[in-house]
KOLVEXTI-904008 format. One record per residue (C-alpha): x, y, z; residue in three letters. Coordinates in nm, 2 decimals, decimal comma, always signed. Last residue first. Example, Ala and Ser with C-alpha at 12.3 -4.5 7.8 and 13.67 -1.06 7.14 Angstrom:
2
<atom px="+1,37" py="-0,11" pz="+0,71" aa="SER"/>
<atom px="+1,23" py="-0,45" pz="+0,78" aa="ALA"/>
END
This chain:
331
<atom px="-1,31" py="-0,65" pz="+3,28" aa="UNK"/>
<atom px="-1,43" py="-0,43" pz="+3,07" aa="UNK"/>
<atom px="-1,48" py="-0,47" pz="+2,73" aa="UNK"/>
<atom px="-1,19" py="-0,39" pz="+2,45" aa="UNK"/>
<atom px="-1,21" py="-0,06" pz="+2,25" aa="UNK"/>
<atom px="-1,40" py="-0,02" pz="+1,99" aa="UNK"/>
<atom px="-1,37" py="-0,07" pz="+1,61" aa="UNK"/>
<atom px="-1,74" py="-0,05" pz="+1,38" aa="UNK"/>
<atom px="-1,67" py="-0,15" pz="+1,04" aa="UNK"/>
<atom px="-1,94" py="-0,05" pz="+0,87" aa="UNK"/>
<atom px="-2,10" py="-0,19" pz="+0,51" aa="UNK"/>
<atom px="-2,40" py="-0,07" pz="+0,33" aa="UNK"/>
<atom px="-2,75" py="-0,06" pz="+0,23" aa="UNK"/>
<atom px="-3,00" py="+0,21" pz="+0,42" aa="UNK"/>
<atom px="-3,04" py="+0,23" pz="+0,80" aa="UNK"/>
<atom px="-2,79" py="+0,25" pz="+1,07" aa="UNK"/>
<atom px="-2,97" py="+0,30" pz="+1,40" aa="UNK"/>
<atom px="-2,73" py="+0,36" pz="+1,74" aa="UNK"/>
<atom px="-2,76" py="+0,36" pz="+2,08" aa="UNK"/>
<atom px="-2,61" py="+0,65" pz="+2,36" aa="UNK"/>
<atom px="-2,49" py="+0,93" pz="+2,15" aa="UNK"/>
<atom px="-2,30" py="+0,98" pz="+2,51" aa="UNK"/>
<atom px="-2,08" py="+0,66" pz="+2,40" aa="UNK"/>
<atom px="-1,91" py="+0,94" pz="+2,15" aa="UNK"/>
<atom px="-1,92" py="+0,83" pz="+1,78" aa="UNK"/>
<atom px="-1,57" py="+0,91" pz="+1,60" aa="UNK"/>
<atom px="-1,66" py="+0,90" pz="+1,22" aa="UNK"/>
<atom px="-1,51" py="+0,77" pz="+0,86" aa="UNK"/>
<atom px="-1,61" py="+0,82" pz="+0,53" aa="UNK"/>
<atom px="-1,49" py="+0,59" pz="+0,26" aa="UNK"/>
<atom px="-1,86" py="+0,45" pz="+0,17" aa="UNK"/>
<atom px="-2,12" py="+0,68" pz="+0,25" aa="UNK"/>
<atom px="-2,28" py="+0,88" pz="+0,58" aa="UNK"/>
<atom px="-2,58" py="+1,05" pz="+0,64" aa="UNK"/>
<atom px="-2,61" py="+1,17" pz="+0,98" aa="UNK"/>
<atom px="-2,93" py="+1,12" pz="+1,23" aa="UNK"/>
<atom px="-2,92" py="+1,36" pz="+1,52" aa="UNK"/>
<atom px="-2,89" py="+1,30" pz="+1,93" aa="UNK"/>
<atom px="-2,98" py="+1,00" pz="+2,18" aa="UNK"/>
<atom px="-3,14" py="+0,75" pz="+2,02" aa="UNK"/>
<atom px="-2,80" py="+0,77" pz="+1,73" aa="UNK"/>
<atom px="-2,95" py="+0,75" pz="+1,36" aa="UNK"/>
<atom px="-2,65" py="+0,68" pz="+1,13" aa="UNK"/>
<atom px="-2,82" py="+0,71" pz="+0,77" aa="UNK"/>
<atom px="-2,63" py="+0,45" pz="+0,52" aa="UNK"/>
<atom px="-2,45" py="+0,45" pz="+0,23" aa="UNK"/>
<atom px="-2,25" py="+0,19" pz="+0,06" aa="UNK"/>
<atom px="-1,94" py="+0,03" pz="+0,09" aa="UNK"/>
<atom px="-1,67" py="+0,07" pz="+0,34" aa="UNK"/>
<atom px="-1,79" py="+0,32" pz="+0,57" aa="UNK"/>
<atom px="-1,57" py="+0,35" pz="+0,86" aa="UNK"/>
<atom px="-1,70" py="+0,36" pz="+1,21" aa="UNK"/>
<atom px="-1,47" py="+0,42" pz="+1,56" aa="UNK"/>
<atom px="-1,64" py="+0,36" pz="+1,81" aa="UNK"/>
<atom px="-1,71" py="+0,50" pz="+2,25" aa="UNK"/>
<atom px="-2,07" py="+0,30" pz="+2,35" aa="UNK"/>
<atom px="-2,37" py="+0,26" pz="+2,27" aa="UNK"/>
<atom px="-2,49" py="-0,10" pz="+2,14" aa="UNK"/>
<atom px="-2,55" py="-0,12" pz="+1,73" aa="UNK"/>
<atom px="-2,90" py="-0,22" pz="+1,56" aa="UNK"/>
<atom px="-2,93" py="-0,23" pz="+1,16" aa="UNK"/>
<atom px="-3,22" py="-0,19" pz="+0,96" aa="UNK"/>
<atom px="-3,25" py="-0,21" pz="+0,58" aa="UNK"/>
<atom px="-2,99" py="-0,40" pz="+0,43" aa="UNK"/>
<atom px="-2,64" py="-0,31" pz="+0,68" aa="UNK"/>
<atom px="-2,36" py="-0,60" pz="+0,70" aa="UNK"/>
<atom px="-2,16" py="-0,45" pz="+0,98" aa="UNK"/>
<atom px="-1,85" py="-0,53" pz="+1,08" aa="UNK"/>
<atom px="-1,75" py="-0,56" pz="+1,42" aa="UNK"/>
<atom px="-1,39" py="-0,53" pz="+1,53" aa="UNK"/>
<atom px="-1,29" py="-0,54" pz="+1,93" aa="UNK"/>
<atom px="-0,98" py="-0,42" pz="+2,09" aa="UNK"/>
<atom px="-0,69" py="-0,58" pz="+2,32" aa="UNK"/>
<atom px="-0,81" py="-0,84" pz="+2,53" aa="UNK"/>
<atom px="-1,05" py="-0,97" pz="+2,23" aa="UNK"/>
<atom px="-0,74" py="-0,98" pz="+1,98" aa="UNK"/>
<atom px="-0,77" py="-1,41" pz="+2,09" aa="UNK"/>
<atom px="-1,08" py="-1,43" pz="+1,96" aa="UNK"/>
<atom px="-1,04" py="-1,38" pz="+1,64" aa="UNK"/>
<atom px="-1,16" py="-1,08" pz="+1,46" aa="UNK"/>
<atom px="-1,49" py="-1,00" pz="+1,30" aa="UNK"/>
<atom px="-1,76" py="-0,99" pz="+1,53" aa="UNK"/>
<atom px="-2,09" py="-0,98" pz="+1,39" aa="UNK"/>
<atom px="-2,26" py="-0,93" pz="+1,06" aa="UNK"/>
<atom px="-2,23" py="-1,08" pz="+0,71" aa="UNK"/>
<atom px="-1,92" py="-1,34" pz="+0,76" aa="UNK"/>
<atom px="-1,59" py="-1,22" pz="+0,81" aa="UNK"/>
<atom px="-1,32" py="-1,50" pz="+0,68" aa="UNK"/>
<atom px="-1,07" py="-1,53" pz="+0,98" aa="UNK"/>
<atom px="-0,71" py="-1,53" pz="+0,99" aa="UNK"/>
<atom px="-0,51" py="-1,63" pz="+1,31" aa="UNK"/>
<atom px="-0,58" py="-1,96" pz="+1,36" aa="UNK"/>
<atom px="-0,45" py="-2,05" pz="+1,05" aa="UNK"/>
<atom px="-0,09" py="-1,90" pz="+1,15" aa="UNK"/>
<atom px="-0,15" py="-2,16" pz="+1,41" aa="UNK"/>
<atom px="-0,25" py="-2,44" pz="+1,12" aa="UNK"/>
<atom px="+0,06" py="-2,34" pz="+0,93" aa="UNK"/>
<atom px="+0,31" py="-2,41" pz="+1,20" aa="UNK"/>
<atom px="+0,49" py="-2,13" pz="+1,45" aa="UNK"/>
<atom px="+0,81" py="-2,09" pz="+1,49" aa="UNK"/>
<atom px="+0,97" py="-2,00" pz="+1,81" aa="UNK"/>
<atom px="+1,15" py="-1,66" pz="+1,82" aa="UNK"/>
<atom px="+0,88" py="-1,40" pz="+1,93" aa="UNK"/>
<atom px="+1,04" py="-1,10" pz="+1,93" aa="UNK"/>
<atom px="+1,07" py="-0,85" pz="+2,21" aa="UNK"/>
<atom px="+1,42" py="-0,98" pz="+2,32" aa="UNK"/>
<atom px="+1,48" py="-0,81" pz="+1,96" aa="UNK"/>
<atom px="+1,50" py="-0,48" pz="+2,14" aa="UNK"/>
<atom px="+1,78" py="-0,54" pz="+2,38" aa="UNK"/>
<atom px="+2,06" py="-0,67" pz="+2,15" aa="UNK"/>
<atom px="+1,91" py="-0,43" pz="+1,89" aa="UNK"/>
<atom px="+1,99" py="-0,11" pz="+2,08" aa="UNK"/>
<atom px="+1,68" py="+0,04" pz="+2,31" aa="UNK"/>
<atom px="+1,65" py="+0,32" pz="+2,16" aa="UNK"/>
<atom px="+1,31" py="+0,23" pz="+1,99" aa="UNK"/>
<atom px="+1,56" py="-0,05" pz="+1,82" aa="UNK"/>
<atom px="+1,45" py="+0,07" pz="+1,49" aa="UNK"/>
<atom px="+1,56" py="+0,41" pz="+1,52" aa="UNK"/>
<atom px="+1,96" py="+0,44" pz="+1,45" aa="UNK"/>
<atom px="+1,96" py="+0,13" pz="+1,23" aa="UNK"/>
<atom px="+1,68" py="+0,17" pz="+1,06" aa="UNK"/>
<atom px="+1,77" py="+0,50" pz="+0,89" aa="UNK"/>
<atom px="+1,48" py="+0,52" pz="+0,68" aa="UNK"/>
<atom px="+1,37" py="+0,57" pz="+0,37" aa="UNK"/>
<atom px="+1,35" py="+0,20" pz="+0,28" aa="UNK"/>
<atom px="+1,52" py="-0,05" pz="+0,08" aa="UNK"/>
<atom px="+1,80" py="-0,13" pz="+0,35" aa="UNK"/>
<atom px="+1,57" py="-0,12" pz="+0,66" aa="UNK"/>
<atom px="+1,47" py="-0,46" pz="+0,80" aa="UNK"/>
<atom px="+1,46" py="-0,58" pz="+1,16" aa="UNK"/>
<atom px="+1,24" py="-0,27" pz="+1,28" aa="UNK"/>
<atom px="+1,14" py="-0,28" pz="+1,61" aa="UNK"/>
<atom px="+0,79" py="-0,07" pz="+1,63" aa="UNK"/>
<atom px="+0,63" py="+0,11" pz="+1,87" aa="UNK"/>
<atom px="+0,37" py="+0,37" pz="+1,77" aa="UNK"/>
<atom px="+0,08" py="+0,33" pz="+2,04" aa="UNK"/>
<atom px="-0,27" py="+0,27" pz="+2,07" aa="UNK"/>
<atom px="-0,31" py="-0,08" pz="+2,08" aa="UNK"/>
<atom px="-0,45" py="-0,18" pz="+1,69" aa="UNK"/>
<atom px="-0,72" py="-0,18" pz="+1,47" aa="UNK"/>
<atom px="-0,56" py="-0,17" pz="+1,12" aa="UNK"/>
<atom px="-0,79" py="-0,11" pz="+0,82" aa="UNK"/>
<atom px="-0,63" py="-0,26" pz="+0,55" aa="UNK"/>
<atom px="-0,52" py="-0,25" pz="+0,20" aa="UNK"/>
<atom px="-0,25" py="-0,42" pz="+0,03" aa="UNK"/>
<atom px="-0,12" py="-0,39" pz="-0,28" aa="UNK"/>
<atom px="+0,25" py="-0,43" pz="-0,13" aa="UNK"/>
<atom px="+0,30" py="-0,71" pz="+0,13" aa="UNK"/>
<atom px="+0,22" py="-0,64" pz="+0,44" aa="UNK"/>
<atom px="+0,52" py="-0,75" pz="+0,65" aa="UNK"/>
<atom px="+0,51" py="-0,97" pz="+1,00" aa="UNK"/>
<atom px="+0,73" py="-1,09" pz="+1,31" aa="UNK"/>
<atom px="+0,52" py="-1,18" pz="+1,62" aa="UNK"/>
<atom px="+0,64" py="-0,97" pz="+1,89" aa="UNK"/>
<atom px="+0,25" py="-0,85" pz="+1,98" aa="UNK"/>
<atom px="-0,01" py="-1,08" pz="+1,85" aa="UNK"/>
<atom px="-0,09" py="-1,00" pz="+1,49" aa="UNK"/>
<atom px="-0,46" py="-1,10" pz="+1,37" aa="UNK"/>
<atom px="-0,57" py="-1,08" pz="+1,00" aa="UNK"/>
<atom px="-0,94" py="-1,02" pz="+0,91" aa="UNK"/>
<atom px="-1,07" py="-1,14" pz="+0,55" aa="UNK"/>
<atom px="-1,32" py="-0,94" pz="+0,37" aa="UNK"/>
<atom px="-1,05" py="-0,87" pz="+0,12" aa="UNK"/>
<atom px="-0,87" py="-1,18" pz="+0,03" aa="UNK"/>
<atom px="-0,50" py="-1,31" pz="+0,21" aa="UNK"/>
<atom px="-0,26" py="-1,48" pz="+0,05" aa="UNK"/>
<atom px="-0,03" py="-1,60" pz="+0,29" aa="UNK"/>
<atom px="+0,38" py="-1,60" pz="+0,31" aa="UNK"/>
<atom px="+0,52" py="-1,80" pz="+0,60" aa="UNK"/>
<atom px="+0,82" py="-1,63" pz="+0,73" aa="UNK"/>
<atom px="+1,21" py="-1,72" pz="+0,72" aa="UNK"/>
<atom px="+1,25" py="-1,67" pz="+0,40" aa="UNK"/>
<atom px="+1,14" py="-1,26" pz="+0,48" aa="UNK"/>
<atom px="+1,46" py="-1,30" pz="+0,68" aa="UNK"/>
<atom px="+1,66" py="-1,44" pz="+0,49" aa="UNK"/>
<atom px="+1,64" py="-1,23" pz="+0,15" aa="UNK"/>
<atom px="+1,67" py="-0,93" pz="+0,41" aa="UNK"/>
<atom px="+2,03" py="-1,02" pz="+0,50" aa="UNK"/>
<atom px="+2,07" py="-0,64" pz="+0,71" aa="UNK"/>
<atom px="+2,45" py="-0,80" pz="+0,82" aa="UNK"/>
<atom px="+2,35" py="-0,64" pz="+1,17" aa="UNK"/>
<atom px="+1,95" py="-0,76" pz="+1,11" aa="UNK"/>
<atom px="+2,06" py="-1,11" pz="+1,00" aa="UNK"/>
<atom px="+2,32" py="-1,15" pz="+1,29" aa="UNK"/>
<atom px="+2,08" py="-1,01" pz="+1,55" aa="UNK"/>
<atom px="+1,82" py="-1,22" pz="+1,47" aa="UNK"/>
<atom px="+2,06" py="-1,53" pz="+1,47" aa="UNK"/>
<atom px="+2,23" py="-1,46" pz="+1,81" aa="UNK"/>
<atom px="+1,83" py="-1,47" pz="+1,91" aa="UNK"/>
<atom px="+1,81" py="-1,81" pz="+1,80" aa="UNK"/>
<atom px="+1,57" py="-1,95" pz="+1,54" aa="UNK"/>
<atom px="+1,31" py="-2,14" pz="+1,52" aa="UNK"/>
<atom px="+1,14" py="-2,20" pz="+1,21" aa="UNK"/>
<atom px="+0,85" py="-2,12" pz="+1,01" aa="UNK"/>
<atom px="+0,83" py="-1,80" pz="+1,18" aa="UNK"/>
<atom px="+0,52" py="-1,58" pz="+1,18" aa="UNK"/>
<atom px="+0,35" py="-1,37" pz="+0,93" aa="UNK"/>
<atom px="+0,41" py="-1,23" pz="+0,53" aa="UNK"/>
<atom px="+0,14" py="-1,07" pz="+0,36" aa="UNK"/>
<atom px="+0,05" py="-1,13" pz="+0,05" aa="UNK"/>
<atom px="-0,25" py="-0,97" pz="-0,18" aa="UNK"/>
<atom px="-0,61" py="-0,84" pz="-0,13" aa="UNK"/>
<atom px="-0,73" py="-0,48" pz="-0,09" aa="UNK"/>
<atom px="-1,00" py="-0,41" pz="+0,19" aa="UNK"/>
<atom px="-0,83" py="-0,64" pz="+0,44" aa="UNK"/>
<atom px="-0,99" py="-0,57" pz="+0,82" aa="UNK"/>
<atom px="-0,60" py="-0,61" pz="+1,00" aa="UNK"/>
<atom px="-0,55" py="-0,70" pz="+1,34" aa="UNK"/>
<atom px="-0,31" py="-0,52" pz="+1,62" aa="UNK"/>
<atom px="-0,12" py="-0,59" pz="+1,95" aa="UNK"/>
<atom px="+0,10" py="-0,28" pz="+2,00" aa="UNK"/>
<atom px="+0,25" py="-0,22" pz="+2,37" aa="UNK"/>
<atom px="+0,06" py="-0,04" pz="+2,59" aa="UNK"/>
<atom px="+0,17" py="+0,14" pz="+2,95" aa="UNK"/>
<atom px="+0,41" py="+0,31" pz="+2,84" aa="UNK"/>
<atom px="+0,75" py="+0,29" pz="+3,05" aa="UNK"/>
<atom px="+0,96" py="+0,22" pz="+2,80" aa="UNK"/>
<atom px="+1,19" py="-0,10" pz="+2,91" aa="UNK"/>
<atom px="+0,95" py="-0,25" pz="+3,17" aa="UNK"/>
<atom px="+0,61" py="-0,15" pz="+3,04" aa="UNK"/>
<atom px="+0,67" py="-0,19" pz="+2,64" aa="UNK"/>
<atom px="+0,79" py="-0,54" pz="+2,76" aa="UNK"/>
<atom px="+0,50" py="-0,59" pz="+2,96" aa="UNK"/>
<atom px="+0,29" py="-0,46" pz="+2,75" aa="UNK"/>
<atom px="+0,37" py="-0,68" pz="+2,40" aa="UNK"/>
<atom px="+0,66" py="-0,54" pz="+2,19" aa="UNK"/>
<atom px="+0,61" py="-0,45" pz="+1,78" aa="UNK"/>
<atom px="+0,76" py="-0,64" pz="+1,54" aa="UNK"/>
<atom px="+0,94" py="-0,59" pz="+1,21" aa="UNK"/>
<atom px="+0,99" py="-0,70" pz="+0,81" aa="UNK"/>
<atom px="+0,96" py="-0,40" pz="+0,62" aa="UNK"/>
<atom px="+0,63" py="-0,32" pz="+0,42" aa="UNK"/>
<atom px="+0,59" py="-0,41" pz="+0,05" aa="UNK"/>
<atom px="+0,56" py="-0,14" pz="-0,13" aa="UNK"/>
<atom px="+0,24" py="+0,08" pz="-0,19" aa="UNK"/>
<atom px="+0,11" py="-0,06" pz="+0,15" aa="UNK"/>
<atom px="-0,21" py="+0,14" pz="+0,22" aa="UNK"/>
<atom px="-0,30" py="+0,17" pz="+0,53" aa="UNK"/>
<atom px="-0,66" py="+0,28" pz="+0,72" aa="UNK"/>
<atom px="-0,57" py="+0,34" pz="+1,08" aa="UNK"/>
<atom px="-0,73" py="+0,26" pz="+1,38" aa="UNK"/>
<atom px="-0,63" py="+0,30" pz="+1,74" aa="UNK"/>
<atom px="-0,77" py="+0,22" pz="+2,05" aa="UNK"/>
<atom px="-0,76" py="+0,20" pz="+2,41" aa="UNK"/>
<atom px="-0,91" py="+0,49" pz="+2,48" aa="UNK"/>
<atom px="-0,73" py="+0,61" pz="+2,79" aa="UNK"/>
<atom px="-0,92" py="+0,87" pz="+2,99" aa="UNK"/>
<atom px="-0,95" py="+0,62" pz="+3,28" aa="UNK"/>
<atom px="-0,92" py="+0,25" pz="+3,19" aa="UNK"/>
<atom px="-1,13" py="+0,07" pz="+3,44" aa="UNK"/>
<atom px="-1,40" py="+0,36" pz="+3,60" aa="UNK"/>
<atom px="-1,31" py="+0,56" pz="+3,30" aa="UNK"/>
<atom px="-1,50" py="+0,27" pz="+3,09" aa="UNK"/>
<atom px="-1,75" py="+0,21" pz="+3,33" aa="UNK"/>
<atom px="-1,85" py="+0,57" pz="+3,33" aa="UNK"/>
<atom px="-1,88" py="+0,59" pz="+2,91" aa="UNK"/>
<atom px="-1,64" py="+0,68" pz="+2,66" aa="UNK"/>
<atom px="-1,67" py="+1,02" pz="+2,53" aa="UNK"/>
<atom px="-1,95" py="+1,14" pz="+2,79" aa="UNK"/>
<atom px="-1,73" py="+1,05" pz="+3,05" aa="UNK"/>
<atom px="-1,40" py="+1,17" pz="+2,93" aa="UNK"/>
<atom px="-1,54" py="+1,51" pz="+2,88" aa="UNK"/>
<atom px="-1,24" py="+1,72" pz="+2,95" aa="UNK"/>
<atom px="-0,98" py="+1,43" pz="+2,87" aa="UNK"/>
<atom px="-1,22" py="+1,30" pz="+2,58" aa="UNK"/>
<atom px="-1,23" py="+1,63" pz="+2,41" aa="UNK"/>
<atom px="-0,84" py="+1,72" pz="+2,49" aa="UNK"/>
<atom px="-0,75" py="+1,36" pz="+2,24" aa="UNK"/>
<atom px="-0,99" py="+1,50" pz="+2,01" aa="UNK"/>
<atom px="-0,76" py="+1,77" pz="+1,96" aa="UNK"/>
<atom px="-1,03" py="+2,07" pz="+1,89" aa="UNK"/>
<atom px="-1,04" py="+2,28" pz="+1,56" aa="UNK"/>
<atom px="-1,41" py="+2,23" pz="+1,54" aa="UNK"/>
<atom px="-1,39" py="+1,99" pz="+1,25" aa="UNK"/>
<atom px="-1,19" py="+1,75" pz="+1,54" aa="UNK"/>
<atom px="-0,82" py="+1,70" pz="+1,53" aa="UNK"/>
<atom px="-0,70" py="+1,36" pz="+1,52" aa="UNK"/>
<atom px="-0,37" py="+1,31" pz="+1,68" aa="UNK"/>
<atom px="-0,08" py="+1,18" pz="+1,47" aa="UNK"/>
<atom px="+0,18" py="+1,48" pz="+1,49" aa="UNK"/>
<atom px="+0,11" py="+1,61" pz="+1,81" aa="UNK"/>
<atom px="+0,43" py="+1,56" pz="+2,08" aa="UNK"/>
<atom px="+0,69" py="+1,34" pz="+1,81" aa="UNK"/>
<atom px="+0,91" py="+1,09" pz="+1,86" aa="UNK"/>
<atom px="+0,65" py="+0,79" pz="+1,78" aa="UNK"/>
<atom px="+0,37" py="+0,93" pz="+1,61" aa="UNK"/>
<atom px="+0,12" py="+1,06" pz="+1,86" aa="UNK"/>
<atom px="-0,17" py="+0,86" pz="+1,98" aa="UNK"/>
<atom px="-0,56" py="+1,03" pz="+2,02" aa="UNK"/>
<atom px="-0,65" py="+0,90" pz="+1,69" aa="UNK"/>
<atom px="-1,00" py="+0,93" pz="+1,55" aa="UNK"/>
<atom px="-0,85" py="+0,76" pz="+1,23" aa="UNK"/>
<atom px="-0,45" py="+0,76" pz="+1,14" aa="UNK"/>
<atom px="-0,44" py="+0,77" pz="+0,77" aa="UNK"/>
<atom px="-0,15" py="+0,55" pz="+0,69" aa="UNK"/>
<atom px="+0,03" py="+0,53" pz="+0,33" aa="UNK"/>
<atom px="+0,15" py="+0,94" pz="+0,31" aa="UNK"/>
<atom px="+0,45" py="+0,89" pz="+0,13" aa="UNK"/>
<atom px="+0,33" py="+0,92" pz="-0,26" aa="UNK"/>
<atom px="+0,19" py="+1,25" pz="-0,17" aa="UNK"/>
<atom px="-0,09" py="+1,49" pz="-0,23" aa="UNK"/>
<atom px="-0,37" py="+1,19" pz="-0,32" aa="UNK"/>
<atom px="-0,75" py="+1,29" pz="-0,48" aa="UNK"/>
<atom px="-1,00" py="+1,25" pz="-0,26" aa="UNK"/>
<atom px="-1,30" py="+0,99" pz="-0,31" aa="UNK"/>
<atom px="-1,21" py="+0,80" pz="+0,05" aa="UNK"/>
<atom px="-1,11" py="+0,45" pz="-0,14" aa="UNK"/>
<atom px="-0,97" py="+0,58" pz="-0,39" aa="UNK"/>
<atom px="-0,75" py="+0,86" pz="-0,15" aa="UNK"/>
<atom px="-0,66" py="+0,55" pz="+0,04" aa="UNK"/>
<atom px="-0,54" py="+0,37" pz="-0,23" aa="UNK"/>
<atom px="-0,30" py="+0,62" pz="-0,33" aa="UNK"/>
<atom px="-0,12" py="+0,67" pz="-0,04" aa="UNK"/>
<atom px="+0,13" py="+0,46" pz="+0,00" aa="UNK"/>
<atom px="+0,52" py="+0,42" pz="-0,02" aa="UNK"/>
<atom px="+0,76" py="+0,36" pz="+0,31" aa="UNK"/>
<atom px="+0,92" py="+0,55" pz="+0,49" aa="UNK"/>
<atom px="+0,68" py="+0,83" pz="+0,63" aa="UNK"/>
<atom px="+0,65" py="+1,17" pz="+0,47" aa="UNK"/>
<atom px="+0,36" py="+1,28" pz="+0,62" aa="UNK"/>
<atom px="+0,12" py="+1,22" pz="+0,88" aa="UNK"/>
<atom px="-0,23" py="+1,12" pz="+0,71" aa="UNK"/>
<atom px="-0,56" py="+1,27" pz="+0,91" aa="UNK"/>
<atom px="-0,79" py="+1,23" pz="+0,65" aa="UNK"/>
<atom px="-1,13" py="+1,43" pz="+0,77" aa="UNK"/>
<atom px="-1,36" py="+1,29" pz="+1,01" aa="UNK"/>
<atom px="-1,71" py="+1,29" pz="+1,07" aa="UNK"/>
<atom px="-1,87" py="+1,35" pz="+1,40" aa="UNK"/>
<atom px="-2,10" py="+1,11" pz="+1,59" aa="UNK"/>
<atom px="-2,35" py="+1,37" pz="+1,80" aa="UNK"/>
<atom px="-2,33" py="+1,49" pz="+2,16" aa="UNK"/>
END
């Protein structure tokens, strides 16, 4: 097996603005001002829907089949042996062209007990793009209070009720799940996340959207806010969340290691990467990916490519930067 490049794989028409910045960044020119996520070696479907999301492979293939029917060479026997055919990943590049709504996403057991999947959405942001985001409570509040502001849709409150943080690109953001957070607009990320597409919405009334009938995952908002964390949480744990990448190595906090991992790749000359199941994006430079296993591919800054754990280790060579995303380690 060899890594594979990918092609954008951007569902359409979502409800917020975006797009533009990813077509920069991947040298293509942009089709839509709604299509803000690019959903990267994906094997999760937009929420509601059976295909729309999934990657499909330059061989016409749903990746998500290749790793069912090979599931071994995709992702390695130790993997199946823990997690089965299930990746445990998902990655997006997204490009907030307004600032996102405010909203949460349930942890597992949650996502478990009232939806029966088995994830729930953890995720961490790579920024490429700089600018505000907005993360965490600086208060507590009551959940009478959430489902006041949300009814009444008092979105002026509930963005004053978050700390607001510059972040700088090179910086990694992490977002445990039901912790309340908007990108503001500007930004760019790669998001490394649980693979699924659950998200309670709190705000809708500048959006494209009918928030109220979908935001609650169909749950109604009385049950869906019980997902949100409601304690606040002070500057230096907010802190704790955000961490300046240095040149090499592991890029997230440690606290996102149950969920995924995020390595980026500072690449001048010679750079050595373990095998197993990633998901690589190119962020600057060029660099020949030489797998031990199977052939050498050229790849430069805005590609992205799915390498199978049958590729075995991996070379890069040249000058550039790779964000290499894989799924958690075993336990």
């Amino acid at each position: 097996m060899n890594p594979i490049l990918l092609d954008p794989n951007q569902p359409p028409d979502r409800f917020y603005r975006g797009g533009s910045q990813i077509a920069r960044f991947r040298r293509r020119g942009s089709s839509s001002d709604y299509i803000p996520e690019d959903w990267v070696a994906s094997t999760t479907t937009v929420h509601g829907h059976s295909t729309l999301g999934l990657t499909r492979l330059p061989n016409g293939s749903l990746l998500v089949d290749e790793i069912k029917q090979h599931a071994t060479a995709w992702l390695g026997a130790e993997h199946v042996q823990h997690f089965g055919t299930d990746t445990h990943l998902l990655v997006k590049l997204l490009d907030a062209g307004q600032r996102l709504p405010v909203h949460a996403h349930p942890d597992r057991s949650f996502a478990r007990r009232h939806l029966d999947v088995a994830h729930g959405k953890a995720e961490a942001w790579y920024v490429l793009s700089g600018g505000d985001i907005h993360l965490g409570l600086r208060r507590n509040v009551t959940h009478d209070e959430l489902v006041a502001l949300v009814e009444a849709q008092h979105v002026e409150q509930l963005l004053a009720l978050l700390h607001r943080v510059t972040v700088e690109a090179g910086q990694t953001v992490y977002v445990p799940p039901g912790v309340l957070h908007a990108i503001g607009e500007g930004v760019l990320v790669v998001e490394v996340q649980e693979p699924t597409d659950l998200s309670i919405l709190l705000e809708w009334r500048d959006f494209a959207i009918d928030g109220e009938d979908i935001g609650d995952l169909g749950l109604g908002f009385e049950t869906a806010l019980r997902a949100v964390e409601t304690r606040c949480r002070s500057d230096g744990e907010i802190a704790a969340l955000i961490n300046t990448v240095q040149e090499t190595g592991d890029s997230l906090v440690s606290a996102a290691d149950e969920y995924f991992r995020l390595e980026r790749l500072t690449v001048d000359g010679e750079e050595d990467c373990d095998a197993g199941f990633a998901v690589l994006i190119v962020t600057d430079g060029e660099c020949l990916i030489s797998p031990h296993r199977s052939e050498a591919l050229l790849a430069a800054a805005g590609q992205t490519l799915v390498m199978p754990h049958a590729c075995g280790q991996f070379t890069l060579r040249g000058n550039a930067t790779v964000l290499a995303a894989r799924p958690p380690r075993h336990p």
